[in-house]
N, C-alpha and C positions, 0 to 999 in steps of 0.2 A: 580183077579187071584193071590193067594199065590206067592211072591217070589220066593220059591223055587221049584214051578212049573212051574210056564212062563218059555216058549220058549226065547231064544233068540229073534227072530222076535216079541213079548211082550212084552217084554223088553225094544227093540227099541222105539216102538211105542209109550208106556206109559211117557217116555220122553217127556215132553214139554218143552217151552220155547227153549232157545237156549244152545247148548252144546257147552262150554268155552273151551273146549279137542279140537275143530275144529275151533273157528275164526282165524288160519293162513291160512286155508282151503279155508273157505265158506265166510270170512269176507274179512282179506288183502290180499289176491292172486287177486281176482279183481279187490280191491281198489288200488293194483300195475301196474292191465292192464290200469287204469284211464292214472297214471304216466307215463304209459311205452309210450302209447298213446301221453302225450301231448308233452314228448321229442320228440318222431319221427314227431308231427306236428312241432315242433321246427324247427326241420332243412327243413322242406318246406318254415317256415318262413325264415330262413338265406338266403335260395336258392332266393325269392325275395326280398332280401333285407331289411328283415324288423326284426328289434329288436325285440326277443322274449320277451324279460320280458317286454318291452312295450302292446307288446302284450296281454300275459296271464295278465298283470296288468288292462289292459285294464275291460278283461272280467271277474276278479272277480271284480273290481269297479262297472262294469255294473250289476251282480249279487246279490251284499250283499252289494255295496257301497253307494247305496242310501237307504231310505225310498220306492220310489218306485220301484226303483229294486227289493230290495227284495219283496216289495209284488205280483211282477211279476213273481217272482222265486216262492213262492208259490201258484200265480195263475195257472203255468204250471206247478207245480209237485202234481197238485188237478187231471186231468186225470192219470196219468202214477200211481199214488198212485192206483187210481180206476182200470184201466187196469193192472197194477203188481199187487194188490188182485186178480184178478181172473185167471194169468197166475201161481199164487203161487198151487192154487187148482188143475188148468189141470198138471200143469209137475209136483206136488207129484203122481198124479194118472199115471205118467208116460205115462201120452198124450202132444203131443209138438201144443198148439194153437197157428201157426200164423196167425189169424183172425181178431187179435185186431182189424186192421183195416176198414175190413168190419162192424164189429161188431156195435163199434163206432157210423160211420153210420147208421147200420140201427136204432139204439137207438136215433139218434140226430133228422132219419127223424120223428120215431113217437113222441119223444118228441115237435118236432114243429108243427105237423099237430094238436095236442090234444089241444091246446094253442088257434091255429087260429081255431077248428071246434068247443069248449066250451068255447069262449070268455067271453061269460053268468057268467060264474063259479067263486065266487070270488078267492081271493088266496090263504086264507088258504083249499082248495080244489082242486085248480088247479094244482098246485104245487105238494104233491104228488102223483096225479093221472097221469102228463108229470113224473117224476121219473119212477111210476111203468110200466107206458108204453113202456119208455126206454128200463127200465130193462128188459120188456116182447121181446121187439121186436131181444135185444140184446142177450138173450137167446134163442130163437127161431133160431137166425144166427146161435148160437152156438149147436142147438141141431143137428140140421139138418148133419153138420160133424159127430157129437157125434153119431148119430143114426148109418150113412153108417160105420161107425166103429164098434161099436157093433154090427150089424148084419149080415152085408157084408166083414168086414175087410178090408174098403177101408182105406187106409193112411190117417190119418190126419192133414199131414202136405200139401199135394195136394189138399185134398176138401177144408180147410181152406183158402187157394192161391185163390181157383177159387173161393168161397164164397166172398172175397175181391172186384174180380174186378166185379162179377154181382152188389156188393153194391155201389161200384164206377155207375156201370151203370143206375143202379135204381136211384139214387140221382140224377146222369144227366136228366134222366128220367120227376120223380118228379118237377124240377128245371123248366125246359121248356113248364111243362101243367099242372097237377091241382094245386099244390102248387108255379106257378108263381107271382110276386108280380101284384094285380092288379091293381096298380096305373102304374106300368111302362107298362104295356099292354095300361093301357090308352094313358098314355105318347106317346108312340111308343119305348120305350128304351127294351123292351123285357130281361133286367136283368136276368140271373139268380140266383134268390135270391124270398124268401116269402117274404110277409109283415111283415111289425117288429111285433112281438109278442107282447100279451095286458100288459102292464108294472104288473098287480098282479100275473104276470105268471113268472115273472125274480126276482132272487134269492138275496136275500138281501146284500149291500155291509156292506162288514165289517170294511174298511176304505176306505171312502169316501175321497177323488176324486179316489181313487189309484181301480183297477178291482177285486182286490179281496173278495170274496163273502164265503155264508155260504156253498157252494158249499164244501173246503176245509173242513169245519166240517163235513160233510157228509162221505168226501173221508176217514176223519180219524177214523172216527168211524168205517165204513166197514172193514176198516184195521182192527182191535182191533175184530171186529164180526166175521173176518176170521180167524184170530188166534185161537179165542175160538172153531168157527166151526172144525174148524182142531185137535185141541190138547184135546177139551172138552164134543165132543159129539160123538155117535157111528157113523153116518155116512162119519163124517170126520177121525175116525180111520181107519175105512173100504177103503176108500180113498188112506188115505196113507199106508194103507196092500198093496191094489193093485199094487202100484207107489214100492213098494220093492220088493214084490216077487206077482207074479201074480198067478202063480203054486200053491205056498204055500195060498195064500188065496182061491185060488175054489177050494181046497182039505179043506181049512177050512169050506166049503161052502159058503162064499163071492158070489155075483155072480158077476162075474170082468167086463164084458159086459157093464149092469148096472149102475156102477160106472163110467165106464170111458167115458160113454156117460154123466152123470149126471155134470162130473166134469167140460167137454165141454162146455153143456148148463151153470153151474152156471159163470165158465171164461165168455163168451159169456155176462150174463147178466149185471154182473159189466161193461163192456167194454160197454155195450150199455146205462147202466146210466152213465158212462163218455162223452157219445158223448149228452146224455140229459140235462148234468150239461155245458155242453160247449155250448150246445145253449142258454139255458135261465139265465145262469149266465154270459156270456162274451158277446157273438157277439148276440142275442137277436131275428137274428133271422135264417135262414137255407142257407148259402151259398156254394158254393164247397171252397175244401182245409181244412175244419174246422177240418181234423184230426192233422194237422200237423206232420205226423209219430208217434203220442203217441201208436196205436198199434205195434208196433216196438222198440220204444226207451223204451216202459214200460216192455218189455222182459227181456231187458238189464238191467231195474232199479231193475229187480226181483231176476233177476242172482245176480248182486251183495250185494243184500239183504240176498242173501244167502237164497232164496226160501222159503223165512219166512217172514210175513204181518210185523212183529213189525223189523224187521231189513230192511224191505223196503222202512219206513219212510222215514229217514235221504237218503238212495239210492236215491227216489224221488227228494226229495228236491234240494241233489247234480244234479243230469241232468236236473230237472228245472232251477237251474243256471247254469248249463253250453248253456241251450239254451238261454235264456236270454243274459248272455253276451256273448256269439257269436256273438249274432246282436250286441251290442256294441262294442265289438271288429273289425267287419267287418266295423265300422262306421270309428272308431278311426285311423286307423291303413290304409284303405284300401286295405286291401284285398280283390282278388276276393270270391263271394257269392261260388264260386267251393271250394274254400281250406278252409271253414268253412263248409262246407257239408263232406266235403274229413276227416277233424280231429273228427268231430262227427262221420263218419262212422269207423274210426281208433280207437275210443274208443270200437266200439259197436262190432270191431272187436277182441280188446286185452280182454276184461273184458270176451266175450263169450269162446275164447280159453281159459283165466283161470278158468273161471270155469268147460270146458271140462277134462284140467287137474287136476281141483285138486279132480274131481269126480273118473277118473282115480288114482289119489295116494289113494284116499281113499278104492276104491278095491282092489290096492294091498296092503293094510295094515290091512285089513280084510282076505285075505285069506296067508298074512304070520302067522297073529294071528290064525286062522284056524291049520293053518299046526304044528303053533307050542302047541297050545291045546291037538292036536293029539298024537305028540311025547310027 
């Protein structure tokens, strides 16, 4: 469309990358709630007696201070990469996915059931056949909200809640009968846990001893495929038509339904090859807890990415160290396991009101500009 034709809302849209006029916005107003965050854990730390800067020194040595820290720090910021790509998709279409964490799950279950029922399979075969299954299963979790929104106008932020705990339950499910380990059945230990996965089915390390796998190549390319989905093809414009003016795109003829179920399912599918890259690249094989909250802390990693794949990166990375050295920090320091749960949740609480407000400043600096067009 000619310049001098496009709409405003065309305008917008045709923009890619990142607008330099907004990272006080979309970049540091976040990366302030990080800060704002770790002083107010500060003073919980005073209140036990406990030296903050020993503290926080603690947990960025645990973080970036070794070899293997940091590769831990990038083994945990390989899902929240994968899960913040697909929360980037749902909240431009202006659907709020908290799924992740069912998602996750259902992606990890079939990831591991495909492993142990095509053990036959060598690895260059089995491997992306557990991915696409992930992905399949993790999309499915996700359409299923998508749908009741498009055509019911159920909430999505309620169906995703309860899609969460059936996938908690289904895993318990799973855990305790077909997919139980059958040597602990033997045993009598009755584990909840599969048998370990056939080793061509687990995901190559990329430095050995240390966990981290090619998994992380994975996560970073989908980053990069999301961006381009988003900024370079017509369905990811339509996408983010939707996530701005809803109105204005089914008067475009958009059909917003559609879209905002689609955007669901693709969040969903990424989320559920994170939960498939977390099984066959880490823990090898299907146990409970394997989400660790990544559907939740990868919201957060997105918000402060500023809702954009390539500015998620570095977001990733950052709350992969900071989980990482928490646990170091909790080691060093002794703290209780509560007031490291308490300042991760004090971040995820400061970074989501900044970026409520600076969503807010950004509307009214839009409809000052508006009024002053006018006049």
């Amino acid at each position: 469309m000619p310049p001098e034709t496009a709409s405003p809302l065309d305008r917008k849209l045709e923009r890619g990358g990142f607008d330099w006029s907004k990272v006080v916005l979309n970049g540091l107003l976040p990366l302030a709630g990080v800060v704002v965050a770790l002083l107010v854990g500060a003073v919980f730390l005073l209140l036990l007696k406990v030296n903050p800067l020993t503290a926080y020194g603690a947990l960025v040595n645990g973080a970036i201070g070794t070899k293997y820290g940091f590769m831990m720090t990038l083994v945990k910021a390989t899902p929240l990469l994968l899960v913040g790509a697909g929360i980037c998709i749902a909240f431009r279409a202006n659907v709020i996915n908290i799924g992740g964490e069912g998602q996750i799950i259902a992606g990890a279950i079939a990831g591991a059931w495909i492993p142990l029922a095509f053990s036959s399979l060598p690895g260059w075969a089995l491997v992306p056949f557990s991915c696409l299954g992930g992905f399949a299963a993790g999309a499915l979790w996700g359409f299923i909200p998508g749908i009741l929104k498009a055509r019911l106008r159920v909430n999505e932020i309620l169906s995703t809640i309860m899609m969460n705990a059936i996938a908690v339950q289904l895993l318990n499910i799973v855990l305790q009968g077909v997919l139980m380990d059958p040597e602990g059945v033997a045993r009598g230990t009755f584990l909840a846990q599969t048998a370990q996965l056939p080793p061509q089915s687990w995901l190559i390390r990329l430095s050995p001893p240390t966990l981290l796998h090619t998994g992380a190549l994975i996560a970073l390319a989908m980053a990069v495929l999301v961006y381009i989905f988003l900024w370079r093809t017509t369905i990811g414009y339509n996408i983010r038509a939707v996530g701005l003016n809803p109105d204005a795109s089914r008067y475009s003829g958009i059909r917003v339904p559609f879209y905002e179920a689609l955007s669901l399912t693709l969040a969903g599918g990424l989320a559920g090859l994170a939960g498939v890259i977390e099984v066959i690249g880490v823990q090898h094989r299907l146990m409970p807890g394997l989400t660790s909250g990544y559907g939740f802390t990868g919201i957060v990693a997105a918000l402060l990415g500023g809702l954009h794949p390539l500015g998620l990166i570095p977001a990733s990375v950052l709350f992969g160290g900071l989980l990482v050295g928490a646990d170091r920090m909790q080691r060093a320091v002794q703290v209780p396991s509560a007031l490291v749960t308490a300042i991760l949740g004090l971040i995820v609480l400061f970074v989501s009101g900044a970026a409520i407000w600076s969503r807010r400043w950004a509307a009214k600096r839009r409809i000052s500009a508006a009024r002053g067009g006018q006049s």
